[in-house]
C-alpha positions as a Python dict, from the first residue, in 0.01 Angstrom:
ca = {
    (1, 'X'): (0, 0, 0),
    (2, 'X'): (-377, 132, -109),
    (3, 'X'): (-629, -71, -88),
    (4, 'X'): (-938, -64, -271),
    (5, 'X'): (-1286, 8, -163),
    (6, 'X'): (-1593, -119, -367),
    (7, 'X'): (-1972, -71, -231),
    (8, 'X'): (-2209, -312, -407),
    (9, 'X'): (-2549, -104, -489),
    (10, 'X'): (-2834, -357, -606),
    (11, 'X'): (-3022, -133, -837),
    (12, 'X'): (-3364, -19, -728),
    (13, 'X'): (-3665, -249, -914),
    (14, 'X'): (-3862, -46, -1141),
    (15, 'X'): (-4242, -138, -1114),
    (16, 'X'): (-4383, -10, -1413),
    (17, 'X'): (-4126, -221, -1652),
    (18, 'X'): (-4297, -481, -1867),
    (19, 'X'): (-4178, -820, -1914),
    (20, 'X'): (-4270, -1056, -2269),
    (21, 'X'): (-4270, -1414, -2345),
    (22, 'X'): (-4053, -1524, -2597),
    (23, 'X'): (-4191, -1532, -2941),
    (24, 'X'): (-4386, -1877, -3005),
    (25, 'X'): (-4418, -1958, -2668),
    (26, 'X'): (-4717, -2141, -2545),
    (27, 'X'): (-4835, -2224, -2202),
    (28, 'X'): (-4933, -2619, -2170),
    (29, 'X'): (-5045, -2654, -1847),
    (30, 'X'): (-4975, -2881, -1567),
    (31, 'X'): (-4763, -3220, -1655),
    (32, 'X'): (-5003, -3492, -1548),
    (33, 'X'): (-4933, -3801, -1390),
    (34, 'X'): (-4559, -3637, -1311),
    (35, 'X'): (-4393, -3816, -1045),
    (36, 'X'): (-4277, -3500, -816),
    (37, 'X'): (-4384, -3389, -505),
    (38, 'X'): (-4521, -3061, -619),
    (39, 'X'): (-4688, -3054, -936),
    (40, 'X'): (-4464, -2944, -1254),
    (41, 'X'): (-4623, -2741, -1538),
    (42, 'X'): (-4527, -2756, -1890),
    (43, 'X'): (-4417, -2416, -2159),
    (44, 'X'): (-4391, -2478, -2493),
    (45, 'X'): (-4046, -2271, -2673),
    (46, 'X'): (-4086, -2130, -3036),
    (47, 'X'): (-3807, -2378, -3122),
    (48, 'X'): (-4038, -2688, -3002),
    (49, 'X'): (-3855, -2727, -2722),
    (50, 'X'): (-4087, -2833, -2406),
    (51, 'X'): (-3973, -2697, -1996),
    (52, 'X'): (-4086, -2815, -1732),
    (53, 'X'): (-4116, -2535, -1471),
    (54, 'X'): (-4224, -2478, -1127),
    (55, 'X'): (-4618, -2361, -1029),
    (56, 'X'): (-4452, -2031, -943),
    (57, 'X'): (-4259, -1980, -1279),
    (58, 'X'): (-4543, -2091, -1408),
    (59, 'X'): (-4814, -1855, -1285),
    (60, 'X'): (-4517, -1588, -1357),
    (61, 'X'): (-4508, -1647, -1705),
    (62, 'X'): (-4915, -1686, -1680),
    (63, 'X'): (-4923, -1323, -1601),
    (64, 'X'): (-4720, -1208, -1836),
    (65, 'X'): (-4907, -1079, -2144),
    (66, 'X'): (-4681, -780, -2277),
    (67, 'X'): (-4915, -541, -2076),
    (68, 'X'): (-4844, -585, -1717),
    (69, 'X'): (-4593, -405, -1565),
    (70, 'X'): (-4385, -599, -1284),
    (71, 'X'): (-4628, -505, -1007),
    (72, 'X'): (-4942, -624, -1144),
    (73, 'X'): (-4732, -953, -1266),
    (74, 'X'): (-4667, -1009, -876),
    (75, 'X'): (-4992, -911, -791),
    (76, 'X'): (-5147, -1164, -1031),
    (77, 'X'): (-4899, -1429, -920),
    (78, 'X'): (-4978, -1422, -528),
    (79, 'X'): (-5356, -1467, -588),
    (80, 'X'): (-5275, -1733, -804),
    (81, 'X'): (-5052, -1926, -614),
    (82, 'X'): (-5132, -1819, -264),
    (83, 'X'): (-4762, -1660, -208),
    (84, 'X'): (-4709, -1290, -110),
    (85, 'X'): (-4482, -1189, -402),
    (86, 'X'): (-4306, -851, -459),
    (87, 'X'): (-4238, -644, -783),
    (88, 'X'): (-3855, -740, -690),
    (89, 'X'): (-3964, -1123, -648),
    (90, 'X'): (-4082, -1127, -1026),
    (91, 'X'): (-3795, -936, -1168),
    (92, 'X'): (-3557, -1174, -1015),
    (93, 'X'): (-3759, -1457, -1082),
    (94, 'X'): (-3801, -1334, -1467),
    (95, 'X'): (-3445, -1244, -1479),
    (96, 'X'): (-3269, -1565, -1301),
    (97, 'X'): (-3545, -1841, -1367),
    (98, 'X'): (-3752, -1728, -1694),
    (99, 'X'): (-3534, -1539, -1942),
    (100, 'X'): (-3205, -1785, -1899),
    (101, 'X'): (-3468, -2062, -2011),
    (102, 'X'): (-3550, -1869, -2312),
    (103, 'X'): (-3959, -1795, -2188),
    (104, 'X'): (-3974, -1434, -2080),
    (105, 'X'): (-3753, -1142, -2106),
    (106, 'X'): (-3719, -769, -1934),
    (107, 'X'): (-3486, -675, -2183),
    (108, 'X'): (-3359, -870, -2529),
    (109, 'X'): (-3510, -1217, -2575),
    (110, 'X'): (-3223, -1473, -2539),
    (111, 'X'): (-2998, -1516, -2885),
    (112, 'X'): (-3003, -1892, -2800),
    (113, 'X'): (-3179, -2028, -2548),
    (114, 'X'): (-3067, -2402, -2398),
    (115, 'X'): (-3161, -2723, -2568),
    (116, 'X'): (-3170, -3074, -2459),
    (117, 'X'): (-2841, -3214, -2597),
    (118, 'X'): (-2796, -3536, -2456),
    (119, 'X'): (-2502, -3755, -2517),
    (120, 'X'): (-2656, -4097, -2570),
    (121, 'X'): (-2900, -3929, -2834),
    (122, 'X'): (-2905, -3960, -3234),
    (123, 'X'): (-2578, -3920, -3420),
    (124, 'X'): (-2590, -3777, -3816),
    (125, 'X'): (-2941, -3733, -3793),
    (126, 'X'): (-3174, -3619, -4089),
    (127, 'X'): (-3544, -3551, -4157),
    (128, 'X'): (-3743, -3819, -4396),
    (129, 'X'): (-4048, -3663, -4391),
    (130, 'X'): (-4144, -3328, -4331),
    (131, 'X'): (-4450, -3257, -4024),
    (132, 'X'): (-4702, -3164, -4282),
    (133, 'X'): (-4679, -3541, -4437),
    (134, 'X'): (-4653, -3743, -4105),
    (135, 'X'): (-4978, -3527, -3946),
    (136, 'X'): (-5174, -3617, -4304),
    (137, 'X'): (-5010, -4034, -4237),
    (138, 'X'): (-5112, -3996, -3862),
    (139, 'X'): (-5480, -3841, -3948),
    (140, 'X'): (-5552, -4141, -4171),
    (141, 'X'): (-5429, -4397, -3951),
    (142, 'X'): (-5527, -4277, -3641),
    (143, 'X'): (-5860, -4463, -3584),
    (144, 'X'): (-5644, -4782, -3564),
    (145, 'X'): (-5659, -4678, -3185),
    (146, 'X'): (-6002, -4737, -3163),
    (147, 'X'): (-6071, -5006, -2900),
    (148, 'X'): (-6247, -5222, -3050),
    (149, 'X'): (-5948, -5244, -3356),
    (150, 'X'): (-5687, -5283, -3067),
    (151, 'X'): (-5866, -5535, -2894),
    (152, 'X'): (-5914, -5750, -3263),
    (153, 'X'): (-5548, -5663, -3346),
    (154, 'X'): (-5418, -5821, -3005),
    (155, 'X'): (-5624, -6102, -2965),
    (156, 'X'): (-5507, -6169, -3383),
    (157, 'X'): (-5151, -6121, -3298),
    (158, 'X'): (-5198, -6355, -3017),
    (159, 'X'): (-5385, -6649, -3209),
    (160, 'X'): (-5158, -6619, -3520),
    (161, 'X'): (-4862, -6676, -3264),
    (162, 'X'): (-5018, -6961, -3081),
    (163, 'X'): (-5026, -7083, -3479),
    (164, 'X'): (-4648, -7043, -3537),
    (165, 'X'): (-4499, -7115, -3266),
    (166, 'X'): (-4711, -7479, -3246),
    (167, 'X'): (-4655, -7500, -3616),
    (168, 'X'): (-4256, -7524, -3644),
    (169, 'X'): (-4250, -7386, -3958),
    (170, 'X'): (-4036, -7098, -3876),
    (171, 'X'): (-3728, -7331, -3846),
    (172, 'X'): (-3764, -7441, -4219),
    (173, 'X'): (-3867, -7105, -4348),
    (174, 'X'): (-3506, -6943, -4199),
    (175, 'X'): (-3328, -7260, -4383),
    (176, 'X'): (-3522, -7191, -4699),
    (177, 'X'): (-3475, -6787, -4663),
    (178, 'X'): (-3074, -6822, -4548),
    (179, 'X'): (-2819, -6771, -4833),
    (180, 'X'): (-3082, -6641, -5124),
    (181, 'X'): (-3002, -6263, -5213),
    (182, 'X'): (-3329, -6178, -5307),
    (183, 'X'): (-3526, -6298, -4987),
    (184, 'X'): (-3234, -6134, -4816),
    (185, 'X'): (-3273, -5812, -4971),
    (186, 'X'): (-3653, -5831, -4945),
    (187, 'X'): (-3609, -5939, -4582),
    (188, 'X'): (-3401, -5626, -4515),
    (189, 'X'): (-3625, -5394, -4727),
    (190, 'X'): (-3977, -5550, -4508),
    (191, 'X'): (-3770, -5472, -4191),
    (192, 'X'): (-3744, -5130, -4295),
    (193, 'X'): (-4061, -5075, -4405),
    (194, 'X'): (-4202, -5242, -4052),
    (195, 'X'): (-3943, -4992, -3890),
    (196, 'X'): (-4106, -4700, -4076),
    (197, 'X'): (-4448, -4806, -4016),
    (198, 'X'): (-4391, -4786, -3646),
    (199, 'X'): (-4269, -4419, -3624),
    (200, 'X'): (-4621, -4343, -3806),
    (201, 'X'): (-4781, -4579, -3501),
    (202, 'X'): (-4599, -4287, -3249),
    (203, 'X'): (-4690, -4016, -3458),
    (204, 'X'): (-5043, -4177, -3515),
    (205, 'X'): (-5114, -4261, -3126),
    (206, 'X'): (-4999, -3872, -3115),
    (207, 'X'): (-5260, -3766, -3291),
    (208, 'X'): (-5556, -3979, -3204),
    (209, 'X'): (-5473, -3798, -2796),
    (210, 'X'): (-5511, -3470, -2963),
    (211, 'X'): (-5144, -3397, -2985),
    (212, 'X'): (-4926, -3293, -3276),
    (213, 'X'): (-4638, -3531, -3417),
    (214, 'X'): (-4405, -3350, -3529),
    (215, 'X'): (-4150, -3466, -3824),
    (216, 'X'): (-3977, -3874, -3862),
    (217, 'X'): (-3604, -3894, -3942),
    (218, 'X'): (-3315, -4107, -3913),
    (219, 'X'): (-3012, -4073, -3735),
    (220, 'X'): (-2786, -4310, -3570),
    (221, 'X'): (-2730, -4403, -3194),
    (222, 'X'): (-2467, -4467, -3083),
    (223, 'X'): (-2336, -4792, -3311),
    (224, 'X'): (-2730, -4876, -3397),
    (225, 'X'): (-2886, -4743, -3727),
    (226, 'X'): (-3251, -4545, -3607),
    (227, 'X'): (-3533, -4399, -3728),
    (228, 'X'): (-3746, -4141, -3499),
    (229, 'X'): (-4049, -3944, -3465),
    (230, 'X'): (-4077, -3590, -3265),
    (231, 'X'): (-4351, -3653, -3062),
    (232, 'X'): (-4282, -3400, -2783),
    (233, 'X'): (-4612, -3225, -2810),
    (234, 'X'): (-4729, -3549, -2661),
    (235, 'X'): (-4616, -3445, -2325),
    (236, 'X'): (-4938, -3146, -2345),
    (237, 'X'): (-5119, -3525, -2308),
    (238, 'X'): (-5213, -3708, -2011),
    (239, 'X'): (-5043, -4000, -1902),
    (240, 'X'): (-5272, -4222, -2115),
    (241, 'X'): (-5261, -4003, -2411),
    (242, 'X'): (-4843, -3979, -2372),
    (243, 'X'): (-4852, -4381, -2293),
    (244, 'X'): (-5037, -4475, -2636),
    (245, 'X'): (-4775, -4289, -2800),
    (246, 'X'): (-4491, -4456, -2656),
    (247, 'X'): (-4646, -4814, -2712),
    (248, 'X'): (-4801, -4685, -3056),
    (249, 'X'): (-4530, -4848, -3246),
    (250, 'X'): (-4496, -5163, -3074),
    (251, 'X'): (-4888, -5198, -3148),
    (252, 'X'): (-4819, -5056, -3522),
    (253, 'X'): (-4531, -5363, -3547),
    (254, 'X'): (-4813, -5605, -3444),
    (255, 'X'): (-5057, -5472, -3698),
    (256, 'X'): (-4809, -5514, -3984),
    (257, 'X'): (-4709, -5884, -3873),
    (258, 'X'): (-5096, -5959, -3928),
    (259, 'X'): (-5080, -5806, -4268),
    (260, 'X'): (-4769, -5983, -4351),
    (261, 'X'): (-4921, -6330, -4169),
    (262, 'X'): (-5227, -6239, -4402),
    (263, 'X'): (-5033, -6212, -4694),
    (264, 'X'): (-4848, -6549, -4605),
    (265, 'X'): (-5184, -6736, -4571),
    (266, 'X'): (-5288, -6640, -4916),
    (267, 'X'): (-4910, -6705, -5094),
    (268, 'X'): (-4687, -6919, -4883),
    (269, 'X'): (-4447, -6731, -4908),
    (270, 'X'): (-4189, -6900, -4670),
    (271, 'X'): (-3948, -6567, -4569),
    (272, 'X'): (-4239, -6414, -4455),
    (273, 'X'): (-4260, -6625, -4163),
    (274, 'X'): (-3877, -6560, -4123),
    (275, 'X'): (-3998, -6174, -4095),
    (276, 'X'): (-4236, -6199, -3864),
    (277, 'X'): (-3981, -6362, -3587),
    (278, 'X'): (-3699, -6118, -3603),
    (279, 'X'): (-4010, -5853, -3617),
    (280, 'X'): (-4099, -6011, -3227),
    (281, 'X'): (-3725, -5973, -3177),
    (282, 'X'): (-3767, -5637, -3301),
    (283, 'X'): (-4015, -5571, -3013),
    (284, 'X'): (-3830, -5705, -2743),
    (285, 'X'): (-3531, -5470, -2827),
    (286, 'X'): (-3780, -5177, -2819),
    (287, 'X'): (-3919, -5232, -2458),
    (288, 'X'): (-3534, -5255, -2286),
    (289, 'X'): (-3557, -4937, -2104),
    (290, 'X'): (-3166, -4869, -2148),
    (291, 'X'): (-3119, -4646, -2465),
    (292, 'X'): (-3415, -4380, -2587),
    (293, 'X'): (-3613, -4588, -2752),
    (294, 'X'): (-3962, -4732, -2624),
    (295, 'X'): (-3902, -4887, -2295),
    (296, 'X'): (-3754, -4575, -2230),
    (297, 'X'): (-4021, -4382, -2238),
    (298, 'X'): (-4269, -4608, -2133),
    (299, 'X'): (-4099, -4596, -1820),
    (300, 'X'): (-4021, -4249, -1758),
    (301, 'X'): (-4414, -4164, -1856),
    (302, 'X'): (-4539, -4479, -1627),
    (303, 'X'): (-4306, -4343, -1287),
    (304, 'X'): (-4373, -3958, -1430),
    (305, 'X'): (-3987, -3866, -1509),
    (306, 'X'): (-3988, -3722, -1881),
    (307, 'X'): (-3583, -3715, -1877),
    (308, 'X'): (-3440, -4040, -1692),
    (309, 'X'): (-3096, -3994, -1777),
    (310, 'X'): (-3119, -3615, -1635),
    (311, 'X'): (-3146, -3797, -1284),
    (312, 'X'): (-2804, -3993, -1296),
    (313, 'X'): (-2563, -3750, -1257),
    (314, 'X'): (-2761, -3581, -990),
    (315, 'X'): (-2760, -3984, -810),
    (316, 'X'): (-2411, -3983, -886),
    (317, 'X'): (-2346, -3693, -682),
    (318, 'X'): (-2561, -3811, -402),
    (319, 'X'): (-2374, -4093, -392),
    (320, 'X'): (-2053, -3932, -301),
    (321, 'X'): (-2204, -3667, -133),
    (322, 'X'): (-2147, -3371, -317),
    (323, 'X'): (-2520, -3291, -469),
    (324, 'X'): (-2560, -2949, -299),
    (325, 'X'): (-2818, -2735, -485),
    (326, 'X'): (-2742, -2935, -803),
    (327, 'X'): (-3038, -2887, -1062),
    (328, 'X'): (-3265, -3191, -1172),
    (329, 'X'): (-3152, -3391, -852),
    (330, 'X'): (-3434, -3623, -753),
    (331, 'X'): (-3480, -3541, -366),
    (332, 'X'): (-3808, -3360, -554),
    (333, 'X'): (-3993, -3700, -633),
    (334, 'X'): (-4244, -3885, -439),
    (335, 'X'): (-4076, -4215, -234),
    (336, 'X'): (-4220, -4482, -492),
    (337, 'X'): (-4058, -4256, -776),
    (338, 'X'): (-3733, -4196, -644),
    (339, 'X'): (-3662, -4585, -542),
    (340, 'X'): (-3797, -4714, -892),
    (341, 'X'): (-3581, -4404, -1051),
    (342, 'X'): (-3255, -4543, -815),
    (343, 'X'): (-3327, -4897, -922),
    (344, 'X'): (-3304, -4775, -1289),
    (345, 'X'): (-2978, -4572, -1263),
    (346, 'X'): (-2826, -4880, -1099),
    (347, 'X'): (-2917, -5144, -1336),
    (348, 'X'): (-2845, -4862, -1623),
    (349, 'X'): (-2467, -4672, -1534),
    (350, 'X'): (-2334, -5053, -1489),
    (351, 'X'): (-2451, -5196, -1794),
    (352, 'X'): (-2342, -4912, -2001),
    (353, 'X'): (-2005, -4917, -1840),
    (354, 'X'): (-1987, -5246, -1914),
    (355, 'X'): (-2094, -5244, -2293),
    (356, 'X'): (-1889, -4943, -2354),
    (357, 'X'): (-1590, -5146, -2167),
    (358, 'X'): (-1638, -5421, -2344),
    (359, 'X'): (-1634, -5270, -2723),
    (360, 'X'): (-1355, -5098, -2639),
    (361, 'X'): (-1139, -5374, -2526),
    (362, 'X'): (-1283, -5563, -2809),
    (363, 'X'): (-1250, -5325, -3052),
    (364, 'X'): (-894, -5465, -3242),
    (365, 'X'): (-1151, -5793, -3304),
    (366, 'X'): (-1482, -5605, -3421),
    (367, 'X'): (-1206, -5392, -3666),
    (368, 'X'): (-1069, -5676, -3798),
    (369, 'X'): (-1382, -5846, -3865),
    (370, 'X'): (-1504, -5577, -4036),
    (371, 'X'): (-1261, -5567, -4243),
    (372, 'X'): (-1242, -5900, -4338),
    (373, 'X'): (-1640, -5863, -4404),
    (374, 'X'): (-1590, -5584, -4599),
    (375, 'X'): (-1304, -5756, -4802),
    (376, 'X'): (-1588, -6077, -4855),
    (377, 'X'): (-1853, -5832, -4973),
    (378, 'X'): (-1603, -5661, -5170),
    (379, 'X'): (-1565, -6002, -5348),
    (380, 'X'): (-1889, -6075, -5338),
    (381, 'X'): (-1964, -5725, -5541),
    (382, 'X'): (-1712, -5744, -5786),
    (383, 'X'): (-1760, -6156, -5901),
    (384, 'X'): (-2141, -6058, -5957),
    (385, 'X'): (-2126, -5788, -6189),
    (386, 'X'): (-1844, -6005, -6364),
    (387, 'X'): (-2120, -6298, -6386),
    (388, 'X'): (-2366, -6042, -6484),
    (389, 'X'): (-2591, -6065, -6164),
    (390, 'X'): (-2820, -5826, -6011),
    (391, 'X'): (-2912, -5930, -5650),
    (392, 'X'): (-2580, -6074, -5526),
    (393, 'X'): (-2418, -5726, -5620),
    (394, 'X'): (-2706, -5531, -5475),
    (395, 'X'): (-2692, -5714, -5147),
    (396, 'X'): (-2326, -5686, -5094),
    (397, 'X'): (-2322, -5329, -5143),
    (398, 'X'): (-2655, -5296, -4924),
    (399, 'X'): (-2402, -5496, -4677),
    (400, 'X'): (-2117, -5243, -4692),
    (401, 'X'): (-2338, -4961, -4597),
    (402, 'X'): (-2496, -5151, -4314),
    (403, 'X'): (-2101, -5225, -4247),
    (404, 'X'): (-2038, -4904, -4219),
    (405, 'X'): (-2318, -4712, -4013),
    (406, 'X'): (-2194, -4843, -3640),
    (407, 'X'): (-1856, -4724, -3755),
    (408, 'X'): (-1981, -4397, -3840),
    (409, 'X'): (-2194, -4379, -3506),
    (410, 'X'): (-1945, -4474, -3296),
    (411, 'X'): (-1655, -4213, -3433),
    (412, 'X'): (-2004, -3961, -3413),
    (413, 'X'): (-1980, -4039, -3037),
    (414, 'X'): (-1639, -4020, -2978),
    (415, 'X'): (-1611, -3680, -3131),
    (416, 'X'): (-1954, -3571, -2942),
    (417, 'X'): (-1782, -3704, -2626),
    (418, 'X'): (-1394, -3525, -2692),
    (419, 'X'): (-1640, -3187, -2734),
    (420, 'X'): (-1828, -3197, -2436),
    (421, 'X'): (-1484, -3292, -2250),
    (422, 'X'): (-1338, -2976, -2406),
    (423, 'X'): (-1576, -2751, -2254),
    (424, 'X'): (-1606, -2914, -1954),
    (425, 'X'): (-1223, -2868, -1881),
    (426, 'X'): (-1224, -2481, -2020),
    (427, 'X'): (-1530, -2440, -1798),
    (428, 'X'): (-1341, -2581, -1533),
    (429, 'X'): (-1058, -2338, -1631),
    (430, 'X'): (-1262, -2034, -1623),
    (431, 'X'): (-1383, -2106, -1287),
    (432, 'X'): (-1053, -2132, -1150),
    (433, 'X'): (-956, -1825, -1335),
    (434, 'X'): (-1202, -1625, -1215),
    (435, 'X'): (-1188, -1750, -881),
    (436, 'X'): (-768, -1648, -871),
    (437, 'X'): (-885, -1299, -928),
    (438, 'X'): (-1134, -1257, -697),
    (439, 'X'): (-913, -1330, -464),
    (440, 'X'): (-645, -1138, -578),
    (441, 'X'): (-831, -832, -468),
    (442, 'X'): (-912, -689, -90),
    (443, 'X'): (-1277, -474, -131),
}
């Protein structure tokens, strides 16, 4: 029996080769107020795509400027960082580190380098309006961050409250506003509008830092209807700058319940008042920290963690320990950081479970309710056109739709979810695979 003999060569590092960003990449600079031990430094991808990279990688990709060969990169990089570096260091760090993130590249750029692709993100999403009209919005609006307008929209929103809440009209605007189409439709369409207006407070508070907003869509998460706002060159901001982003549209909701409470003082108008209360419900929903929306981000810029949900399966794995050299895992953050980042992921994987738990073993009821809405809308549709109406058949079919998006979200999910299983167990498969017939042969 023969056995075969394999020497491994590692090929010989040629100095003189010359390494290249990626096309459209742009170097941002350190991420302030980041919650990490060593300070993390931001590159900007030709796809929009924002990484947050080591001071090494970073003073690698510094060097690089399509002229260098690999010695003077390394050369460049140890006076920068303090760190004796070798031509070999760079290539492997260029090679390994850089080019598999799509920055830099000794040979072909990457065909498609990695994007964020999170699971609890937006479902059957869709752009509403294009960068070019959101920067124009943001322009015009953006002095509504002065601080003198804040303070006068705050102390307002604070006095007109005082107002409603000692006034008790809100009680008998909601039973004057309850079964009329019109104010329901008009309800629904303010709602909107509000909703709307506070993507263009993001994309505004974007702007006003010195930042770029990027384009607002809509999309659905999970079984909730959304719109959105790409606001990731906010992160090239300081922690104030990326902070008045995040609360931007909670301060934009506030400055259109004092036009609306304006509006109300000069007409009456009862379902006004019925609007501004489910708009303070609105905010509260925002600021829950669970889902990406506000509160979300508001924390992960206040403890300096861009990606929050990127740190549970690394806790996960602590947990039972079996983290290793896992990626992302938050042994890397400051003490304060990692407890309040431990506290989250506790009070977060539970309550998920548990909601996801919960509509499942609910699910027969919620289908059968829906239904039987459907069915009453259905009615509703079809006796008003027979009666000749307008706003009873517009509402019901408004109501089908909004009937229909959590459906749509939720079988988005599940088929988001069966993928990612998919490749997780071929992965898995692979490994194994490959693993068999490695040992199948004796070098």
């Amino acid at each position: 029996m023969s056995e075969v003999t394999q020497t491994d060569r590692v090929p010989e590092t040629d100095e003189q080769a010359v390494a290249r960003l990626a096309d459209g990449v742009s170097l941002c600079g350190e991420y302030e107020g980041g919650g990490f031990d060593e300070p993390r430094y931001l590159i900007s991808r030709g796809d929009g795509q924002m990484v947050l990279v080591s001071p090494l990688l970073y003073q690698i990709a510094t060097a690089i400027d399509g002229t260098r060969n690999l010695a003077e990169v390394a050369s460049q990089a140890s006076r920068a960082t303090g760190k004796e570096l070798s031509a070999a260091n760079a290539e492997f760090l260029i090679n390994e580190k850089l080019h598999p993130l799509g920055i830099a590249t000794l040979s072909e750029p990457l065909a498609e380098p990695p994007k964020a692709d999170p699971l609890l993100s937006l479902a059957m999403h869709g752009v509403l309006a294009p960068p070019r009209v959101v920067r124009a919005a943001a322009t015009v609006l953006a002095p509504l961050y002065t601080p003198v307008v804040v303070v006068l929209v705050l102390l307002g929103l604070v006095a007109f409250d005082a107002w409603l809440i000692g006034s008790g009209y809100v009680d008998l605007a909601f039973q004057s506003s309850v079964g009329e189409p019109s104010q329901v439709l008009l309800l629904l369409g303010l709602m909107v509008s509000s909703t709307l207006f506070h993507e263009l407070g993001h994309a505004a508070g974007c702007r006003y830092g010195g930042a770029k907003p990027g384009a607002i869509g809509v999309g659905v998460m999970l079984i909730i209807p959304c719109f959105y706002t790409n606001v990731t060159d906010a992160y090239r901001l300081d922690r104030r700058g990326r902070l008045r982003t995040d609360l931007g549209g909670i301060y934009f909701n506030a400055v259109f319940i004092l036009a609306m409470a304006g509006i109300y003082g000069l007409t009456g108008f009862a379902p006004l008042l019925v609007f501004i209360a489910l708009s303070h419900i609105q905010i509260l929903q925002q600021l829950l920290p669970l889902l990406r929306m506000d509160g979300y981000y508001i924390l992960g810029d206040l403890v300096g963690v861009p990606n929050l949900f990127s740190q549970i399966r690394p806790f996960l794995l602590r947990l039972v320990g079996r983290s290793g050299n896992v990626p992302g895992t938050h042994s890397g953050l400051r003490p304060r950081v990692r407890i309040l980042v431990t506290a989250w992921v506790l009070v977060v994987v539970p309550t998920l479970i548990f909601a996801l738990g919960m509509l499942l073993w609910r699910l027969p009821v919620y289908l059968s309710r829906a239904f039987s809405r459907g069915h009453d809308y259905w009615t509703m549709l079809t006796t008003g056109v027979g009666q000749g109406q307008f706003w009873a058949p517009l509402l019901a079919i408004v109501s089908m739709f909004i009937l229909l998006l959590p459906w749509l979200g939720a079988g988005a999910f599940a088929v988001r979810s069966y993928r990612r299983l998919a490749r997780l167990i071929s992965r898995r498969r692979k490994q194994r695979s490959t693993s068999g017939r490695h040992r199948s042969v004796r070098a």
